[in-house]
C-alpha positions in Angstrom: 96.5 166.4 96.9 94.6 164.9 93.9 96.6 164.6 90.4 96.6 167.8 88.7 94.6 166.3 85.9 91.9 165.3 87.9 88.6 167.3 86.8 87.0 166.3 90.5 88.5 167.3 94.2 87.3 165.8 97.7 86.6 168.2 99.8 90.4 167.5 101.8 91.4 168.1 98.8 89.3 171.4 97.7 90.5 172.5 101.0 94.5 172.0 100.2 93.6 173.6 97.3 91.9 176.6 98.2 94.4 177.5 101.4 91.3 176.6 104.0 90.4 174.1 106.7 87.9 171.6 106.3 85.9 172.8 108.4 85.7 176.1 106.3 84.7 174.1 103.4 81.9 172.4 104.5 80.6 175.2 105.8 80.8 176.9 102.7 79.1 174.3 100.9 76.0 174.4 103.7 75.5 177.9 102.9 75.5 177.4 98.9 79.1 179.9 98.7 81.0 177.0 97.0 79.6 175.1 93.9 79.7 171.3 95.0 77.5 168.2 94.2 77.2 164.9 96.2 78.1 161.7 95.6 76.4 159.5 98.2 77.5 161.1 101.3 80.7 162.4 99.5 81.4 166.0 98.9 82.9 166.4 95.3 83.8 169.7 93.6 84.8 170.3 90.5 88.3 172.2 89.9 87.3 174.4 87.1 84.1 175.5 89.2 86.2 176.4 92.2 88.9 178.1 89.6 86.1 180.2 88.4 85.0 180.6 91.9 88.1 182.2 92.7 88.8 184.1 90.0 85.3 185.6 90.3 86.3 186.8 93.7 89.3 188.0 91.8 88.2 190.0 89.3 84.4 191.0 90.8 83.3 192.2 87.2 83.6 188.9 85.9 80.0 187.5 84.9 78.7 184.7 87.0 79.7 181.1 85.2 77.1 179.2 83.3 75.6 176.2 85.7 77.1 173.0 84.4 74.0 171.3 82.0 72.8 168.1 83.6 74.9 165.8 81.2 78.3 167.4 82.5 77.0 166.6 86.0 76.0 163.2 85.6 79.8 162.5 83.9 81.5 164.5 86.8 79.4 162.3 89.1 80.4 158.8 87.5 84.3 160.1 87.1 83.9 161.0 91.0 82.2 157.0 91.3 85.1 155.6 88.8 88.1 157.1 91.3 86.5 156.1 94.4 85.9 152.5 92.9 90.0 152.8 91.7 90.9 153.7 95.3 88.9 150.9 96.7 90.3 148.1 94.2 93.8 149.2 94.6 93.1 148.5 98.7 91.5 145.4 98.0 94.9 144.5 95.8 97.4 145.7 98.3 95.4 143.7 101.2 95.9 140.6 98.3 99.3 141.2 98.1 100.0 141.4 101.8 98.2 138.6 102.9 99.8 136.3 100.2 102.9 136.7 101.5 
């Protein structure tokens, strides 16, 4: 599961986190029942939307969230980039590491 503190979720991880398959969650996401954007190919939700999410289905009197203005977006979007690009450098450095010994 992603660190706590982490604004963004994959969607393995949106499904750990919301007690449902993957399957379930990309279905969800097809039919427009689960906020999401794309990065590339990549499925990314944010954890505060899916919060909301739930608690809306909570508490149905709650008043739909606010969409996320476009700025928000774009920062959730480059955070999702920065983590991926983390992941990807911290392979590279293991591979380093192995092959040097």
């Amino acid at each position: 599961m992603a660190n706590k503190n982490s604004n963004t979720l994959s969607a393995e991880e949106a499904a750990d986190f919301l007690h449902v398959g993957k399957t379930t969650i990309y279905e969800k996401c097809r039919t427009g029942e689960l906020p999401h954007f794309r990065v590339g190919r990549r499925i990314i939700f944010s954890r505060a939307a899916l919060e909301a999410k739930l608690a809306g289905q909570l508490e149905p009197t709650q008043q739909p969230r606010p969409q996320l203005d476009q700025l928000e977006l774009v920062r959730m979007m480059l955070r999702a980039q920065i983590e991926a690009l983390q992941l990807q450098l911290d392979a590279l450095e293991t591979r380093e590491v192995i092959n040097a010994d």
